[in-house]
PAGUTOR-461161 format. One record per residue (C-alpha): residue number from 0; x, y, z. Coordinates in steps of 0.25 Angstrom, whole numbers, plus 2048, in hexadecimal, padded with zeros to 3 digits. Example, Ala and Ser with C-alpha at 12.3 -4.5 7.8 and 13.67 -1.06 7.14 Angstrom:
<atoms>
0 / 831 / 7EE / 81F
1 / 837 / 7FC / 81D
</atoms>
This chain:
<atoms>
0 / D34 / 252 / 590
1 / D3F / 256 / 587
2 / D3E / 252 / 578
3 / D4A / 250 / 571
4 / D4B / 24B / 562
5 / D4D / 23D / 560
6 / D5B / 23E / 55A
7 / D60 / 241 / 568
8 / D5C / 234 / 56C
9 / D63 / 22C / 560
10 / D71 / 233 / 564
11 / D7D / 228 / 569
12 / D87 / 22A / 56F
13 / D97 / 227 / 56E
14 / D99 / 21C / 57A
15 / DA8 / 21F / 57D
16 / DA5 / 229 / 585
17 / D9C / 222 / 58F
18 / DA5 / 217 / 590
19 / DAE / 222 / 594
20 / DA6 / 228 / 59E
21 / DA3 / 21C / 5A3
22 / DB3 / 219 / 5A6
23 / DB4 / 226 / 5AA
24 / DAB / 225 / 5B3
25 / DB1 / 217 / 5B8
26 / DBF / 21C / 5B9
27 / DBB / 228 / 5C2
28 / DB6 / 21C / 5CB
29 / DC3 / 217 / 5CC
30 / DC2 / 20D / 5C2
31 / DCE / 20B / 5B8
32 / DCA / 20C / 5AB
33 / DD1 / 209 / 59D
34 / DC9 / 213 / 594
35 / DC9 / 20C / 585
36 / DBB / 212 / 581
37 / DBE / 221 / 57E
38 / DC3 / 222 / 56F
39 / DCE / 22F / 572
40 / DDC / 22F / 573
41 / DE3 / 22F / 581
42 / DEE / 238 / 57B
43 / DED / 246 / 581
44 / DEC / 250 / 574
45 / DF9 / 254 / 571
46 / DFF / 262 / 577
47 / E01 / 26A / 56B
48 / DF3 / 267 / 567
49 / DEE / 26A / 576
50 / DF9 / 279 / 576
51 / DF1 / 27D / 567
52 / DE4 / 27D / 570
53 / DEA / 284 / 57B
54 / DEE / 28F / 572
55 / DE2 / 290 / 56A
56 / DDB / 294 / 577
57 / DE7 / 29D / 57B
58 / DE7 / 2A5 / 56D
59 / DD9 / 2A8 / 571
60 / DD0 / 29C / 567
61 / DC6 / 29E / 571
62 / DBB / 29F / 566
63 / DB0 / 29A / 55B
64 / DB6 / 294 / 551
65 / DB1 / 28F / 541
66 / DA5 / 286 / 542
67 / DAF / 27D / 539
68 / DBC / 281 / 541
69 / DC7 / 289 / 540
70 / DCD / 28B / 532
71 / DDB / 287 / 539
72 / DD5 / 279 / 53E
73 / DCF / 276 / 531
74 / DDC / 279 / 529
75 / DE3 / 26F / 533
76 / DD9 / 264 / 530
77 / DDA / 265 / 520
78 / DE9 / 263 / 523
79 / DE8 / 258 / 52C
80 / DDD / 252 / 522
81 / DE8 / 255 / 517
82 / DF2 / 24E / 51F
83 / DEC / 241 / 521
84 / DE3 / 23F / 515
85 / DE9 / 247 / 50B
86 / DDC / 24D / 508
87 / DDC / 25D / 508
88 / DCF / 261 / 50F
89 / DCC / 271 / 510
90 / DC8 / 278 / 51C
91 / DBC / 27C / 51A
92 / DB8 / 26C / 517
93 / DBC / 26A / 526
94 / DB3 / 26A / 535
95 / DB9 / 26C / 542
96 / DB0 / 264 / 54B
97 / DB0 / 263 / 55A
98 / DB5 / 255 / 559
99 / DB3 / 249 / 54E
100 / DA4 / 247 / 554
101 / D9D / 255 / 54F
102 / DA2 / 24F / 541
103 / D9B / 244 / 542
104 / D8D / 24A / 548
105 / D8D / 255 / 53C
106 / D8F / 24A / 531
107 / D86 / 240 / 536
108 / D7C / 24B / 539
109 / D7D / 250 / 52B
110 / D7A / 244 / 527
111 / D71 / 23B / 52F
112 / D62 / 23E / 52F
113 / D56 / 232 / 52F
114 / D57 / 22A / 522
115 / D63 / 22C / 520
116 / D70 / 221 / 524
117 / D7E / 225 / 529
118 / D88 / 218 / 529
119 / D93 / 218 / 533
120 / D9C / 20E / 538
121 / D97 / 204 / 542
122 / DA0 / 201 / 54B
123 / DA2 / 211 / 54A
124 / DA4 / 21C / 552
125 / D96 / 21E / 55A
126 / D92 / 22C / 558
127 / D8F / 228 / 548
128 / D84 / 221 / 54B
129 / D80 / 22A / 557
130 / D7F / 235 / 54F
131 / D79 / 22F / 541
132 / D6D / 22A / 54A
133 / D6D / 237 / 551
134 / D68 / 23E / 542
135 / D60 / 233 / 540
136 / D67 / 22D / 534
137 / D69 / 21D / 534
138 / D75 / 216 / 539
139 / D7B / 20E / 52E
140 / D87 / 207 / 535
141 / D93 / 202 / 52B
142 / D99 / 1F6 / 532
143 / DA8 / 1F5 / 536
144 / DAD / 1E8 / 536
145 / DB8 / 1E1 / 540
146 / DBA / 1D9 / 533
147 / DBD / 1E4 / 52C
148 / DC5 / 1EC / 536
149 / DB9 / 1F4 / 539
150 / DBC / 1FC / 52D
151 / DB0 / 201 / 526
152 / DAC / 1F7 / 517
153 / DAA / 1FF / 50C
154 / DA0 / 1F6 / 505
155 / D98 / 1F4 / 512
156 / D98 / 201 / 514
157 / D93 / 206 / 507
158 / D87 / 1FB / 506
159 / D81 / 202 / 513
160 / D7E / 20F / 50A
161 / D72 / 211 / 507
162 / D6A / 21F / 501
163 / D68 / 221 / 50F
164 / D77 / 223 / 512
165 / D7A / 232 / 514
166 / D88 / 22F / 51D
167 / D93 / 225 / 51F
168 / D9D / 227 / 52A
169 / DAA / 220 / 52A
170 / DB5 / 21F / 535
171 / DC0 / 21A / 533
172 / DCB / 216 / 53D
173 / DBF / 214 / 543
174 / DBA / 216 / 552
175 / DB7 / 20B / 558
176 / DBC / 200 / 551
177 / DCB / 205 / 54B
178 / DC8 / 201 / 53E
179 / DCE / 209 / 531
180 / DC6 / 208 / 524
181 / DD1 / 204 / 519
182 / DD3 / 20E / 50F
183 / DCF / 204 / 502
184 / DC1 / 202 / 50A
185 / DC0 / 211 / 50A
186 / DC1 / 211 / 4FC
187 / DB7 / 208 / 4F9
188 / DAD / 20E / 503
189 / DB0 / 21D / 4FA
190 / DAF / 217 / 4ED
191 / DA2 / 20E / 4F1
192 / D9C / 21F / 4F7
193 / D9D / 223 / 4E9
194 / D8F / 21C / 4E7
195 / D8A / 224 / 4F4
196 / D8D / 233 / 4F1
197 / D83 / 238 / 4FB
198 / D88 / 233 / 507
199 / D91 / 239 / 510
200 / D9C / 234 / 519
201 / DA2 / 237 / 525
202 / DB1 / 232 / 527
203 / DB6 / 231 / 537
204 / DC6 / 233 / 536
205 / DC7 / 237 / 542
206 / DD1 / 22A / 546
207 / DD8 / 22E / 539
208 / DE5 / 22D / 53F
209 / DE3 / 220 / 546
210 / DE6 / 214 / 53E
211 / DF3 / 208 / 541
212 / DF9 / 1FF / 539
213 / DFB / 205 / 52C
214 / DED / 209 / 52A
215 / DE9 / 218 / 525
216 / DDD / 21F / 527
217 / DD6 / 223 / 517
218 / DCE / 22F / 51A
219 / DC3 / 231 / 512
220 / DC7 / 23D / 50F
221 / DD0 / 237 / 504
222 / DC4 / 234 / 4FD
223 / DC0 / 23F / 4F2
224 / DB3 / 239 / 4EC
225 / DAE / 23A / 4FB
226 / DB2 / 246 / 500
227 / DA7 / 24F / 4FD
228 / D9D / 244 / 507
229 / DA8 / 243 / 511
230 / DA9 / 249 / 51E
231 / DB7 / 244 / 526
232 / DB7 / 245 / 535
233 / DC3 / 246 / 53D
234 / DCA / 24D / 548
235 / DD5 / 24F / 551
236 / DCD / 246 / 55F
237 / DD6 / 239 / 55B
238 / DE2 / 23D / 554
239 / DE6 / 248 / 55E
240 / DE0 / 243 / 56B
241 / DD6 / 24F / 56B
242 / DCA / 249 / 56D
243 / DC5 / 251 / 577
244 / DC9 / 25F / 570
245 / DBE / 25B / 568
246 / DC3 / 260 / 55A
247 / DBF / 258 / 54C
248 / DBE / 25B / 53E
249 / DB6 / 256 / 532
250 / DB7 / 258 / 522
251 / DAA / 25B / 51C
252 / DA6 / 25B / 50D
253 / DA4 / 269 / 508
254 / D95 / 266 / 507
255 / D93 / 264 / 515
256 / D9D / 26D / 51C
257 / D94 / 279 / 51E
258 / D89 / 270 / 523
259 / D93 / 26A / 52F
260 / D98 / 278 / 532
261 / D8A / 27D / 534
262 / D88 / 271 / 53E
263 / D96 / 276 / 546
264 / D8F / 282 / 546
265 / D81 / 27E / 54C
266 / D8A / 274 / 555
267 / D97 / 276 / 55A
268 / D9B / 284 / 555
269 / DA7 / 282 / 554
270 / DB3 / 27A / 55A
271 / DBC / 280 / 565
272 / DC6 / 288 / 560
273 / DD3 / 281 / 56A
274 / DD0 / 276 / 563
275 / DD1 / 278 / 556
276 / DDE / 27E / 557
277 / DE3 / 270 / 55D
278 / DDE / 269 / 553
279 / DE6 / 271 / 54B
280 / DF3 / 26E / 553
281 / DEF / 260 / 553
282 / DEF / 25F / 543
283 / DFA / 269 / 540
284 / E05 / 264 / 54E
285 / E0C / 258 / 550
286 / E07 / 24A / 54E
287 / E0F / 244 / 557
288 / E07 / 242 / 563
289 / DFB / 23C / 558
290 / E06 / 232 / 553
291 / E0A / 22F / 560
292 / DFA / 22A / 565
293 / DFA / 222 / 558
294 / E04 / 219 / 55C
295 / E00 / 218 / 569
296 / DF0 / 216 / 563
297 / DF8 / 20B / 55B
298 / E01 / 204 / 567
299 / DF3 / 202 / 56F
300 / DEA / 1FD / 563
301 / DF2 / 1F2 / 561
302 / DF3 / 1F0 / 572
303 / DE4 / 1F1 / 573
304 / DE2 / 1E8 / 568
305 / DEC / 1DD / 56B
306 / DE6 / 1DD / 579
307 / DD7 / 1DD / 575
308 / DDB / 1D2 / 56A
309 / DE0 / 1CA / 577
310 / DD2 / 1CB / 580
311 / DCA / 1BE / 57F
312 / DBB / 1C1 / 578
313 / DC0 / 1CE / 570
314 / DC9 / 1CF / 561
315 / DCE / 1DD / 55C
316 / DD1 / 1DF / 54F
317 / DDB / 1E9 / 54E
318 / DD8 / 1F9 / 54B
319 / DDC / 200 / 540
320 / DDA / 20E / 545
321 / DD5 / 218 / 54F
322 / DD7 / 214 / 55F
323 / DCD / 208 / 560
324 / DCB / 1F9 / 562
325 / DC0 / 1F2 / 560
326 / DC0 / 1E5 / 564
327 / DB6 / 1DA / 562
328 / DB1 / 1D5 / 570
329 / DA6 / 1CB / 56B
330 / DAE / 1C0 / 56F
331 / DAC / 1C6 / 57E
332 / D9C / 1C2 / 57C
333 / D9B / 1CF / 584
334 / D93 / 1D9 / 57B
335 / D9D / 1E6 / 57A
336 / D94 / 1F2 / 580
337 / D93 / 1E7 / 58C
338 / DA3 / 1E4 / 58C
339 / DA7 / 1F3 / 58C
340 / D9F / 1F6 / 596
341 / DA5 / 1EB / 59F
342 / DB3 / 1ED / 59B
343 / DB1 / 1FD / 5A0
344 / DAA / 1F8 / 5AE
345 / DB2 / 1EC / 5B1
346 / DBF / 1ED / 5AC
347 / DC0 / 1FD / 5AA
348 / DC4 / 1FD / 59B
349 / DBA / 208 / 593
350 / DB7 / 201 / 586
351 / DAB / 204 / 57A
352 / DA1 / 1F8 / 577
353 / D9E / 1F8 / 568
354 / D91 / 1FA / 568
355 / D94 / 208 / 56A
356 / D9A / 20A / 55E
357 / D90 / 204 / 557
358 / D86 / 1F8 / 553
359 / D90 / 1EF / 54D
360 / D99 / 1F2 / 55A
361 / D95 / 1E7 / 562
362 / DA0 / 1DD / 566
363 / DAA / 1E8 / 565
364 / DB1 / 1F1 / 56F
365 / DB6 / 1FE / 56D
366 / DC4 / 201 / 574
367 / DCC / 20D / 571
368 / DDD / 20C / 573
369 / DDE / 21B / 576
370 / DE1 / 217 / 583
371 / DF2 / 213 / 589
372 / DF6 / 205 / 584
373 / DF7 / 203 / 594
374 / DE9 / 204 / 596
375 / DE5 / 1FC / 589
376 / DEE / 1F0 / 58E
377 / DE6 / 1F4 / 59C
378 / DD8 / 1F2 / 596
379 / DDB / 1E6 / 58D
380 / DE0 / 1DF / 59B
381 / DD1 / 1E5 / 5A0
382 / DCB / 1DF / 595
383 / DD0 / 1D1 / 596
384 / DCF / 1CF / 5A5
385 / DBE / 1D5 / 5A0
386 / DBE / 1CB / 597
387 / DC4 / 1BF / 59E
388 / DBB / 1C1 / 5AB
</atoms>
């Protein structure tokens, strides 16, 4: 019998991508089937950033690159950073990573051991908790409220720490609700962190981009008192349609840098040289084809909520960033696992059940408008005929 160590068995995993194979495997069937599960743009990445790759590999970038990626790449993200958050960063504060995840695995793990508590938003991305319980640490979730937009409360937030507190990890726009934390309850939540210098944070910015209706993303960046405890993740996955080029980048304090290289090199190596040079294309070329999938991310948020909002049993308050909706399905008396996974076997429309995003999701759905505002009227048509039977 083979014995493996019991933090294999505590691992999770991120549920979108069994919903997705289960309607891929349905639509190879035959059956016709709306995808709103999967969280990645249905933008093709755009062609100059696709022509730098192709030319990398031409020029003969065939090889090892830095554990912490090229120099080049890391100078094009401290102008990007400098760009959006008018905080000057250096290069060598800068990881490329193999995608926003690896950023999230090397914090947490340097963090998380038993006895010690790692707070992170519940509902929230799923691979937080996965990985805190992975190290053994204790999952503190810090709530996010429909009352309150799903934006994270400075004050609730600060009470859950406690001398066992090593990490915090924020996310905001958020996956899955939408939310966007306001900058004045930022504020509050770094001024209330000055009583709590020994624990670190972890800010996911990876929907940075993302926000409607006036609102702005406040990177924690902008926040000197926190700096040298902040790690930032973010990446090019959402904002340039790369997410299978698998390219992301984090900023680390300078007291941990070294530590997250070593960990690239026992892990990954390093990542694949193609790629880095279209990140750099992706930064430093035309925004166009990005401004164009924001309006269209913005046309088909207020289609999917207008449409949801006129389903009986379900209420969705309106996002404030990234590509999500998360409605209320409460009213439906159908618990929201249960309704997801009916809606993907009878009316072929891929959805995420709350509970998947963690244990304050019940009663919600996740739905992600990265998908044509012909097939979100299509699903919303799905869902009320569902519904009504």
């Amino acid at each position: 019998m083979l014995h493996t160590i019991p933090a294999f068995d505590r691992i999770g995993e991120e549920n979108a991508f069994a919903v997705l194979a289960r309607a891929t495997k349905l639509a190879e069937q035959g059956r016709d089937i709306i995808n709103l599960g999967i969280g990645q743009p249905d933008f093709s990445t755009p062609a100059h950033i696709v022509e730098a790759a192709v030319k990398a590999l031409r020029d003969g970038h065939h090889g090892y690159t830095p554990a912490n990626g090229l120099i080049a790449t890391r100078e094009a993200v401290v102008r990007r950073t400098l760009a959006t958050t008018g905080v000057e960063v250096s290069p060598e504060s800068v990881m490329i990573m193999p995608g926003g995840k690896p950023t999230m695995f090397a914090a947490i793990l340097m963090f998380g051991e038993p006895g010690a508590d790692i707070l992170y938003p519940d509902p929230g991305f799923p691979i937080y908790r996965s990985m805190i319980e992975f190290t053994g640490a204790t999952p503190v979730p810090v709530p996010m409220r429909e009352e309150n937009g799903f934006a994270f409360s400075a004050e609730e937030t600060l009470a859950l720490i406690t001398p066992r507190t090593r990490l915090l990890v924020l996310n905001s726009p958020a996956n899955p609700t939408g939310g966007v934390t306001p900058r004045a309850e930022i504020e509050k939540l770094v001024a209330g962190l000055a009583a709590f210098p020994d624990v670190a944070l972890l800010s996911d910015e990876i929907y940075d981009v993302m926000t409607y209706d006036g609102e702005r993303h406040s990177s924690l960046l902008g926040f000197a008192e926190i700096r040298d405890r902040l790690i930032v993740l973010n990446g090019w996955s959402k904002t340039w349609a790369m997410t299978g080029w698998r390219m992301g980048w984090s900023i680390w304090p300078e007291r941990l840098y070294d530590k997250v290289r070593k960990l690239a090199v026992n892990c990954w190596s390093c990542v694949n040289a193609p790629s880095q040079y279209a990140g750099i294309a992706a930064i430093d070329g035309p925004q166009d084809e990005v401004e164009t999938m924001l309006r269209a991310f913005d046309r088909r948020r207020k289609v999917i909520v207008e449409g949801l909002n006129g389903l009986p049993g379900i209420s969705c308050v309106t996002p404030k960033g990234a590509f999500y909706a998360y409605p209320n399905v409460r009213d439906t008396g159908l618990p929201a696992k249960k309704m997801a996974a009916a809606l993907l076997d009878e009316a072929g429309v891929a959805t995420i059940g709350g509970p998947d995003f963690g244990v304050l999701g019940e009663g919600y759905l996740r739905l992600s408008y990265a998908n044509s505002e012909e097939n979100i009227l299509r699903a919303i048509e799905r869902m009320e005929a569902f519904l009504t039977r």
